[in-house]
C-alpha positions as CSV (number, residue, x, y, z in Angstrom):
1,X,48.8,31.3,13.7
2,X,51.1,28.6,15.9
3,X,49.5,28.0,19.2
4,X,52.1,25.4,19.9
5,X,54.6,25.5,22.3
6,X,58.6,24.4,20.4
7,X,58.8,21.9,22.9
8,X,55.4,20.0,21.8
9,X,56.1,20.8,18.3
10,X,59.5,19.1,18.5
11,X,57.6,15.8,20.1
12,X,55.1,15.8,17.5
13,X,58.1,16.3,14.8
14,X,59.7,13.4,16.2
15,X,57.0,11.3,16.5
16,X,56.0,11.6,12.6
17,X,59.4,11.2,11.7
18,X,59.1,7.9,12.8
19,X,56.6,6.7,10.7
20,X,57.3,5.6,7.0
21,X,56.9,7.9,4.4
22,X,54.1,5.6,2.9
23,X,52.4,6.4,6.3
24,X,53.2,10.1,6.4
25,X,52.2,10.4,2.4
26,X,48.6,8.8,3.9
27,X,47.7,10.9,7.2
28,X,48.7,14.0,4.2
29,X,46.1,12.7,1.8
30,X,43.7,12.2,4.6
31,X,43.9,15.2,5.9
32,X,43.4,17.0,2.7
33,X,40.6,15.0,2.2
34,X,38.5,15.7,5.3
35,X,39.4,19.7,4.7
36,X,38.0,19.1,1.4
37,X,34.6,17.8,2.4
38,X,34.5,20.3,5.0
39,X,34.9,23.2,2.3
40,X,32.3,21.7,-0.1
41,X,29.8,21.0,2.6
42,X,29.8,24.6,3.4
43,X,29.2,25.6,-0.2
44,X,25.5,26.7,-1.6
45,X,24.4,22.8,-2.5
46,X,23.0,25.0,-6.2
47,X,26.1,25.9,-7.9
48,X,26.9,25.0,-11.3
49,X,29.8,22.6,-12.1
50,X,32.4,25.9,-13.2
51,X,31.5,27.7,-10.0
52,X,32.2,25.0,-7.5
53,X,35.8,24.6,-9.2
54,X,36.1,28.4,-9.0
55,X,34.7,28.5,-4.9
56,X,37.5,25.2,-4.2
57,X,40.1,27.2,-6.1
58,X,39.3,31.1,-4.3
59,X,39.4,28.9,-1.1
60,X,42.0,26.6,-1.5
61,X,44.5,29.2,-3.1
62,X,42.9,32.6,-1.8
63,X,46.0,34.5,-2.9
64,X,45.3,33.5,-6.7
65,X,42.0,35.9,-6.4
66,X,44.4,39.0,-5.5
67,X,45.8,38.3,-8.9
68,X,43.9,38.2,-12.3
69,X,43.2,34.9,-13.8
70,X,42.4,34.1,-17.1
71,X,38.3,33.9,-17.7
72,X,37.9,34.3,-13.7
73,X,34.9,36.3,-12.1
74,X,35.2,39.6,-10.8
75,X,36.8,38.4,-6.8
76,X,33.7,40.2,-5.7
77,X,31.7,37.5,-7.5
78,X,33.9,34.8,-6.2
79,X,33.6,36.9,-2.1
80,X,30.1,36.4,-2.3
81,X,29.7,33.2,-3.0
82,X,32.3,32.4,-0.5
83,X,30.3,34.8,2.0
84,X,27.0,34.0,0.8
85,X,25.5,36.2,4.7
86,X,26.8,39.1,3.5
């Protein structure tokens, strides 16, 4: 989804192009980390140390679960720990 008009997206290009890449390579990491603590903050505080990596990975790469991975769940195991109201 892009809610953004071209004309702001250009201004906002422009503006971060102006920044060092030191500063750029930071707001990134930043970013990534506050998305991160969002995701494990909505996790079930219980799960064992193999499951959380499994939950970061199913939501950080969903389109990994459409494909098999070696020793992985079943993806319905992996859906309802990701949906645990359902």
């Amino acid at each position: 989804m892009n809610d953004t008009s071209e004309s702001l997206d250009r201004q906002f290009r422009a503006m971060l192009m102006t920044k060092s890449g030191a500063d750029r390579l930071q707001m990134g990491s930043s970013m990534f980390d506050s998305a991160r603590r969002m995701m494990l903050a909505s996790f079930p505080k219980d799960l064992l140390p193999h499951e959380l990596r499994q939950l970061i990975l199913a939501r950080t790469y969903p389109e990994l679960i459409k494909s098999p991975l070696p020793m992985a769940p079943p993806p319905e195991t992996l859906e309802k720990n990701l949906n645990p109201e359902s």
